[in-house]
C-alpha positions as CSV (number, residue, x, y, z in Angstrom):
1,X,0.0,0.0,0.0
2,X,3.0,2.2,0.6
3,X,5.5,1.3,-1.9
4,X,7.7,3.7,-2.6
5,X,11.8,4.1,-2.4
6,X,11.7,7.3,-0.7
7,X,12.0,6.8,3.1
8,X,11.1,10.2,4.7
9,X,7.8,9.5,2.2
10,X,7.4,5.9,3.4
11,X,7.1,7.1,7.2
12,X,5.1,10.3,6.6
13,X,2.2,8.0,4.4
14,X,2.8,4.9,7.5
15,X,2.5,7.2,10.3
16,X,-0.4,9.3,8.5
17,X,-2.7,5.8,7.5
18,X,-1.8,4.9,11.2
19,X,-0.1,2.0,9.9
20,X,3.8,1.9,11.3
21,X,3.8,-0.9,13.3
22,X,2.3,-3.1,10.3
23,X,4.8,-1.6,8.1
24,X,7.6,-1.8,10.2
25,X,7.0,-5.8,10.9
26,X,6.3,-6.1,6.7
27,X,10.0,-5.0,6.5
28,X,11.3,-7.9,8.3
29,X,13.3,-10.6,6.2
30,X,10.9,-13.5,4.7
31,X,11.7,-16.6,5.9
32,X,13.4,-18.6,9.2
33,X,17.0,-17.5,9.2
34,X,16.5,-14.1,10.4
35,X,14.5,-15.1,13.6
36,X,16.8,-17.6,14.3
37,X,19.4,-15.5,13.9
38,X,17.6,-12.8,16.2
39,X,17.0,-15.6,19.2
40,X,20.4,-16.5,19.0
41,X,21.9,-13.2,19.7
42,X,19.6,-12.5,22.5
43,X,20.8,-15.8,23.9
44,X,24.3,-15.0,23.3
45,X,24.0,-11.4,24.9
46,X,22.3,-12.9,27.4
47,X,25.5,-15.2,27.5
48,X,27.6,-12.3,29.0
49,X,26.0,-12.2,32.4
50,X,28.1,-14.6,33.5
51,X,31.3,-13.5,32.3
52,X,33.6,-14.5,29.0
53,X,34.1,-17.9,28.0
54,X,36.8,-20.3,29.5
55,X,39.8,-20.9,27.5
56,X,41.0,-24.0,26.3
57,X,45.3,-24.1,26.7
58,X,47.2,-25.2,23.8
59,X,48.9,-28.6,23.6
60,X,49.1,-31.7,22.6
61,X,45.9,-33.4,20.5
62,X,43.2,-34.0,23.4
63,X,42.1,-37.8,22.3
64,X,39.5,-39.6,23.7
65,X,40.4,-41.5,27.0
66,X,43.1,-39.3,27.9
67,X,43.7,-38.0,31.4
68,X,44.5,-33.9,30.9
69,X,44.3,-31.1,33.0
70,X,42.5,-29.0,30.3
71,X,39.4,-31.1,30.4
72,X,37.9,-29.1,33.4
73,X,38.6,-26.1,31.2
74,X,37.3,-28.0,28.0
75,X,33.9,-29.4,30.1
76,X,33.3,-25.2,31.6
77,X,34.1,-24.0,28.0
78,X,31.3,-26.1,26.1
79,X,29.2,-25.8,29.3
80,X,29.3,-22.0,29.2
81,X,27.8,-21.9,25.3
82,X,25.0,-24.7,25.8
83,X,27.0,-27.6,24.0
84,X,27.5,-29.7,27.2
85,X,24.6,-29.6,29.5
86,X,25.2,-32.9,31.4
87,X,25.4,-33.2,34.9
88,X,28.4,-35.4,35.6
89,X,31.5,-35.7,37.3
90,X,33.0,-33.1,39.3
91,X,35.0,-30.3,38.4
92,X,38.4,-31.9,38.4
93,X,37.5,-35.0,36.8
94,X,40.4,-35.2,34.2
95,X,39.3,-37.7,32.2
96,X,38.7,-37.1,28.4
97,X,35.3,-39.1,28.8
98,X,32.5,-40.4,26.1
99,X,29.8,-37.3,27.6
100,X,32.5,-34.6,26.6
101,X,33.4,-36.2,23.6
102,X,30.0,-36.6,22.4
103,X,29.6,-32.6,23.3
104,X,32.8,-31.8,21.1
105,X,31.4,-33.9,18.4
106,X,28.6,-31.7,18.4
107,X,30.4,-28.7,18.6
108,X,32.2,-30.0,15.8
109,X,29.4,-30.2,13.3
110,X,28.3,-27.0,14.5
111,X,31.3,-25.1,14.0
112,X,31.6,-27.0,10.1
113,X,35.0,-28.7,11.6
114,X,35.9,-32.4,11.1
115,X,34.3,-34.3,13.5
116,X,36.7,-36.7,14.9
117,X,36.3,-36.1,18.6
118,X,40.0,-34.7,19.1
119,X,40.6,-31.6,20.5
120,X,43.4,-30.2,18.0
121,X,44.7,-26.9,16.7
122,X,41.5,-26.0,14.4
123,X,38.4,-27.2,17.2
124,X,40.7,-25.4,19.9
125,X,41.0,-22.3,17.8
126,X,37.1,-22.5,17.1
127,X,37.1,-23.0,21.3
128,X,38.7,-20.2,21.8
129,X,36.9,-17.5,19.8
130,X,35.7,-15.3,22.2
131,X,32.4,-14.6,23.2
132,X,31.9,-11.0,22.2
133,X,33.0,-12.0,19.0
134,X,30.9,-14.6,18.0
135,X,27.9,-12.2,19.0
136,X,29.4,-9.7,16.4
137,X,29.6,-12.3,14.0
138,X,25.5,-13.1,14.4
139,X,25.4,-9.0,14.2
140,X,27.0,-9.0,10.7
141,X,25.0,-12.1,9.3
142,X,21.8,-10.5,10.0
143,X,22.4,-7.9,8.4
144,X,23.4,-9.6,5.4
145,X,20.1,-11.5,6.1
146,X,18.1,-8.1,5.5
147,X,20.3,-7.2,2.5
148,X,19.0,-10.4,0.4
149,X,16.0,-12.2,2.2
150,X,13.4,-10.3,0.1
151,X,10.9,-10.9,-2.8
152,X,12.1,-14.7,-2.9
153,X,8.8,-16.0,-5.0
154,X,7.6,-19.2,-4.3
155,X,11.0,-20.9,-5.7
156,X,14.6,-20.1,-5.3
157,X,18.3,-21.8,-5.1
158,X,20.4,-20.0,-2.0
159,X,24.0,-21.2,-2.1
160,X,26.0,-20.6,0.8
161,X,29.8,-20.2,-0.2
162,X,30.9,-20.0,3.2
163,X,29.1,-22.6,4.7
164,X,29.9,-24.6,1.9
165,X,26.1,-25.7,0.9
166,X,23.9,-25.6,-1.3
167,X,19.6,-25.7,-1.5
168,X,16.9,-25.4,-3.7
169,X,13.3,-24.0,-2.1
170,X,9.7,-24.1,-3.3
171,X,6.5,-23.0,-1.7
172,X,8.9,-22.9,1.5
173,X,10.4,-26.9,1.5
174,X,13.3,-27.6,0.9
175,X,13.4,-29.6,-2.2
176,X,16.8,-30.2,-2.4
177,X,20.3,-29.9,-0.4
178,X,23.6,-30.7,-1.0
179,X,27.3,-29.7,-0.4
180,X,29.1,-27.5,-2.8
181,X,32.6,-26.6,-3.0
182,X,33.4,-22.9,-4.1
183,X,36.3,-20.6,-4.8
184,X,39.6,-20.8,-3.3
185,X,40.3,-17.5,-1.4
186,X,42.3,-16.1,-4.1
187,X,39.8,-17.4,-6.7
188,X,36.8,-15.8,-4.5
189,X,33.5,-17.0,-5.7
190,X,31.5,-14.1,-6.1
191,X,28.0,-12.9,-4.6
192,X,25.5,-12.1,-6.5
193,X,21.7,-12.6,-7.7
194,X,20.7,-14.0,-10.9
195,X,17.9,-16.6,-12.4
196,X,18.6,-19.8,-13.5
197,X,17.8,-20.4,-17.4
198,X,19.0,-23.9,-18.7
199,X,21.0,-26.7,-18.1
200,X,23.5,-28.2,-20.0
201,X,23.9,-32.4,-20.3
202,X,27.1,-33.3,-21.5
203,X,28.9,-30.1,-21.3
204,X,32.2,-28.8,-22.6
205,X,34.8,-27.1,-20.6
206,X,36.7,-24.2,-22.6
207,X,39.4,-23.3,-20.5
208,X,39.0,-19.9,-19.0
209,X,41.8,-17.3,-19.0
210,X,42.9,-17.0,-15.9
211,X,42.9,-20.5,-15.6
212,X,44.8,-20.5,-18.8
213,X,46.9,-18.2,-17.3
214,X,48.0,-19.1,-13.7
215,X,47.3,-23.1,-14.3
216,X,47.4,-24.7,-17.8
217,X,50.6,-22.9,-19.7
218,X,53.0,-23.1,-16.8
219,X,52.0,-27.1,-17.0
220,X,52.3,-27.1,-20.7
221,X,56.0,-25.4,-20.5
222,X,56.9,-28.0,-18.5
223,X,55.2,-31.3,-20.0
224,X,54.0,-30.6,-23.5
225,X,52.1,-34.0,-23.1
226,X,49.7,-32.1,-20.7
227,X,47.0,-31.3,-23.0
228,X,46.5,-35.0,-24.2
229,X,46.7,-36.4,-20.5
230,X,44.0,-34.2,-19.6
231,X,42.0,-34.5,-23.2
232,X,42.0,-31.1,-24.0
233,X,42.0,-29.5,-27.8
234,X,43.2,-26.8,-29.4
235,X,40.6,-24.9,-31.2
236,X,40.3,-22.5,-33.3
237,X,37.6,-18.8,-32.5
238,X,35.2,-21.0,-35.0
239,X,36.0,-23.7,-33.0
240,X,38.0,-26.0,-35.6
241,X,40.7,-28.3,-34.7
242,X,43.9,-27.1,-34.4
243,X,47.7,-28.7,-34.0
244,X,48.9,-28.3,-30.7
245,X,52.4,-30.3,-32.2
246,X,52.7,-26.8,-34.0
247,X,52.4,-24.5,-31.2
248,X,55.6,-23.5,-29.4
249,X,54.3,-23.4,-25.7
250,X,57.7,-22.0,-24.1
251,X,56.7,-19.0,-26.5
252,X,52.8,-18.6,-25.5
253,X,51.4,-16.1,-23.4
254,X,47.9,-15.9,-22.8
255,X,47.3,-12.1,-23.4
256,X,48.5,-13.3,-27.4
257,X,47.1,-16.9,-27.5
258,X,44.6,-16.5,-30.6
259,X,42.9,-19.9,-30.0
260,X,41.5,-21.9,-26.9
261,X,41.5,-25.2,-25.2
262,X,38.7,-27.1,-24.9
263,X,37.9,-30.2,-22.9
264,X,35.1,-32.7,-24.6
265,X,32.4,-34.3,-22.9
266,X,33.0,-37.6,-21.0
267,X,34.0,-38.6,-17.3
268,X,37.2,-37.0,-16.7
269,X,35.6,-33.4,-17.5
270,X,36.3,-30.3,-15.4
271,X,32.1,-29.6,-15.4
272,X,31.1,-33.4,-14.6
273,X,27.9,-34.3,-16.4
274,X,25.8,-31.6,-16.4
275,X,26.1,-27.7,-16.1
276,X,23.5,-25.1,-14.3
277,X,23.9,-22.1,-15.9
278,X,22.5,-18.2,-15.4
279,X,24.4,-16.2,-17.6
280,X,26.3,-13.7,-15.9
281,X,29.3,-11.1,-16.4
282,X,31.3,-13.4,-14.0
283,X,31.1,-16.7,-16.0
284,X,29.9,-18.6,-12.7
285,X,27.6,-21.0,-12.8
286,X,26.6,-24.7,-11.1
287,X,28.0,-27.5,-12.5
288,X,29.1,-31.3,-11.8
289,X,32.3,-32.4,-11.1
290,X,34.4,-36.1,-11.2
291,X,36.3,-35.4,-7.9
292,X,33.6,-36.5,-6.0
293,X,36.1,-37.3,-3.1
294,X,36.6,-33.7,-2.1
295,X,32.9,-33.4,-0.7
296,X,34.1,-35.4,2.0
297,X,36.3,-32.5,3.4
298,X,34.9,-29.7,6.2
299,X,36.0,-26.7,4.4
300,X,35.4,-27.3,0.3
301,X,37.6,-24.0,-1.2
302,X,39.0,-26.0,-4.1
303,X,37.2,-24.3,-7.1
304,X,38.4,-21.6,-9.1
305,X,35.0,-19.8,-8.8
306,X,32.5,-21.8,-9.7
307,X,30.6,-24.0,-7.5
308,X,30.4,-27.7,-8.1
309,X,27.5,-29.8,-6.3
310,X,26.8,-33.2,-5.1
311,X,23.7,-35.0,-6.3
312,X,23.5,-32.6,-9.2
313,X,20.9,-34.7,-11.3
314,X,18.8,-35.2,-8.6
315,X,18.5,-30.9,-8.4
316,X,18.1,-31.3,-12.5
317,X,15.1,-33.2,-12.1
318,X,13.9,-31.2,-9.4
319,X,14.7,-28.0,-11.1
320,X,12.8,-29.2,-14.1
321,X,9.7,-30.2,-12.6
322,X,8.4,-32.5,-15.2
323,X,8.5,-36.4,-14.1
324,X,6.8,-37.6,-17.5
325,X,9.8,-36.3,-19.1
326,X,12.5,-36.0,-17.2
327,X,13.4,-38.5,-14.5
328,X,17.0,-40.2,-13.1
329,X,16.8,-42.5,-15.7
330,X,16.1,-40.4,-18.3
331,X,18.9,-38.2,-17.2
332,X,21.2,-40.7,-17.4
333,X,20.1,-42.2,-20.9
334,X,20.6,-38.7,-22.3
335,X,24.0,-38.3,-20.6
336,X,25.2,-41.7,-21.6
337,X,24.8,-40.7,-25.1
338,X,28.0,-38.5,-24.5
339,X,26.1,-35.3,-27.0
340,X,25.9,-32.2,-25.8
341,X,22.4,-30.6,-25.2
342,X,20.8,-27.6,-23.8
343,X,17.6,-28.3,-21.7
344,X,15.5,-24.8,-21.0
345,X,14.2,-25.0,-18.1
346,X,10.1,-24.1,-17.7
347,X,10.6,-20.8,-16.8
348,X,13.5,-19.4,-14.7
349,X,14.3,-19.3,-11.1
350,X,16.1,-17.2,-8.7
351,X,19.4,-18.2,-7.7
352,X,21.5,-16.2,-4.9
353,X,25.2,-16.5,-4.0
354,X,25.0,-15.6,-0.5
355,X,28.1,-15.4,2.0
356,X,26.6,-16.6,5.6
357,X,29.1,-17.2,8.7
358,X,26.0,-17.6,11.1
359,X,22.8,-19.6,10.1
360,X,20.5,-21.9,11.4
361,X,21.1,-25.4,10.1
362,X,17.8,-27.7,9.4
363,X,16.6,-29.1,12.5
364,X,17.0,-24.8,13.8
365,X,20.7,-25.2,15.4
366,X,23.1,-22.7,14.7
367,X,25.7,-23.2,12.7
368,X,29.0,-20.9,12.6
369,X,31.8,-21.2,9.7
370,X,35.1,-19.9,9.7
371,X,35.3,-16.3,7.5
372,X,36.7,-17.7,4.7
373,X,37.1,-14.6,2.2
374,X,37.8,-12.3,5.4
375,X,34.8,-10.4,4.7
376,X,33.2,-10.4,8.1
377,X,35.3,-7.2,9.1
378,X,34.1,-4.7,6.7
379,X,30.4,-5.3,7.5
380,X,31.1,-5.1,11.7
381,X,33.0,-1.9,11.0
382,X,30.0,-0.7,9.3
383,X,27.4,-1.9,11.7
384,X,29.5,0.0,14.4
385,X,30.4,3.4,12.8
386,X,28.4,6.0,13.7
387,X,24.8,6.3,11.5
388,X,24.8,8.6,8.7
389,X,21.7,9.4,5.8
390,X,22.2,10.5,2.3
391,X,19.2,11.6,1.3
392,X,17.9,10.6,-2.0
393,X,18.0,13.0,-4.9
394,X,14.4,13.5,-5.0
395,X,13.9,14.1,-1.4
396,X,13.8,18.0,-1.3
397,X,10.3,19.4,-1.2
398,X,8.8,15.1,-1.3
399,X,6.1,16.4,1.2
């Protein structure tokens, strides 16, 4: 009823239709992260009555069944943040027992670490982070939570770079999730929202030039035989065949290199199977990948930018939303066929590349990640410098 991009104009017409407190709530972020997000920093803050949390000492690997005079310390720290609540032993029980273990397991998962039981350098580090910190770090991801969280639609696909997971919504379920690995931090995937218009089956994989750059010609100076280990082509702008026995690599630079290289369709390919793609000036898209073994890692920073996914045809069939058509098996009969096809997708869907350090996981527990790009800091200095309002261009004389 109010819509307009003018602030001053949007509380004069609220407070004149006596509706502010209806339009004030209407401007809260859709969906479940931001309330979460809101509980847990109440609970946090509410966290600092009784003081900062306890430290946990550096040493060796704490391994389950050990006797260690840093389990006290370990048993008050997870105490003091709601991941060990049971009443056991006394204080100065020593003993690296299965209650505490199963409390750093959780804290584990929670904190996206390994979860292995053993108190080492990266779960003490996480241990450590202080208190006031971790309630800045809720601080900046709500706010990044109001930046994004509005006019969804029914449908979208979030991917979370920095927690390192992707989902696909609709009508508010979560139709699909998987893990994703993303950019490398000096490959930064980047953040951004788009809509998702095709897939490709079969794709092929033109190497891009930075890639080309930094990666494949320092290989090729060194092994000329890279390019047919890997199965990649030369090719031509028009994309005909070209000799690589007639190229002098040691010569090549990519600013000058007139032609490209260009990986076919099949197994070993860069993209996998199948391709996501929403055009976009940063050439990132979703795609496949055949080193399926890397999903199995906590943190998943191995890409050069895009994201790669697990479970990628069962999003395809989601995505497409037409099971006379297009099922598993389909999917796989028309990748088996090794051709290259594009599949428009019924009509195109929201995507967002979101960047997350605090969110609730499924079940509603929070989840924290480690700042992988370092970009944490310039949102908290922002959130805490002092509030100022440029008004818009228009704003003169608006009422």
């Amino acid at each position: 009823a109010f819509g307009t991009t003018n602030p001053a104009l949007w509380l004069h017409e609220a407070i004149t239709h006596d509706g502010l407190a209806t339009l004030l709530q209407s401007l809260r972020p859709a969906g479940r992260y931001y309330p979460a997000l809101s509980a847990a920093l109440a609970e946090h803050r509410a966290m600092l009555v009784h003081g900062p949390w306890t430290r946990v000492p550096a040493g060796d690997t704490l391994k389950p069944g050990m006797i260690d005079p840093r389990v006290p310390l370990l048993r008050a720290r997870l105490t003091a943040s709601g991941d060990f609540s049971q009443a056991v032993a006394p204080q100065e029980n020593t003993i690296y027992d299965a209650p505490l273990i199963a409390a750093v397991e959780a804290f584990q998962q929670r904190h996206g670490l390994a979860v292995d039981g053993a108190v080492g350098r990266d779960t003490r580090a996480a241990l450590n982070v202080p208190l006031a910190t971790r309630i800045d770090q809720i601080r900046v991801n709500l706010e990044r939570i109001r930046w994004v969280f509005r006019d969804l639609g029914d449908e979208y696909v979030a991917v979370n770079i920095a927690g390192f997971q992707a989902a696909y919504f609709r009508y508010g379920e979560v139709r699909w999730r998987g893990r994703a690995i993303v950019g490398r931090p000096y490959r930064q995937t980047p953040i951004f929202r788009d809509e998702l218009s095709y897939l490709e089956l079969n794709p092929t994989w033109t190497v891009p030039p930075t890639i080309l750059r930094e990666d494949i010609l320092p290989k090729l100076r060194q092994n000329p035989g890279y390019l047919r280990e890997k199965k990649l082509r030369v090719v031509d702008p028009n994309g005909g065949a070209v000799s690589a026995a007639g190229i002098d690599w040691r010569q090549v630079s990519a600013a000058h290199f007139r032609y490209f290289l260009r990986q076919e369709p099949g197994p070993a390919n860069a993209l996998g199977r199948i391709k996501f793609m929403f055009p976009n000036a940063h050439a990132v898209y979703l795609h496949d990948t055949p080193a399926r073994e890397l999903f199995a890692q906590a943190e998943r920073s191995f890409s050069s930018g895009c994201i790669r996914i697990e479970q990628p045809l069962d999003l395809a069939v989601e995505l497409l939303g037409d099971p006379q058509r297009w099922t598993l098996a389909t999917l796989n009969a028309a990748l088996d066929t090794q051709r290259t096809e594009r599949v428009n997708l019924p009509r195109k869907i929201p995507i967002m590349l979101l960047y997350l350090t605090v969110f609730p996981d499924e079940t509603g527990r929070l989840q924290f990640r480690r700042d992988l790009y370092d970009r944490d800091p310039a949102v908290l200095q922002a959130l805490n410098a002092a509030l100022t309002w440029t008004p818009p261009s228009d704003f003169v004389g608006s009422f």
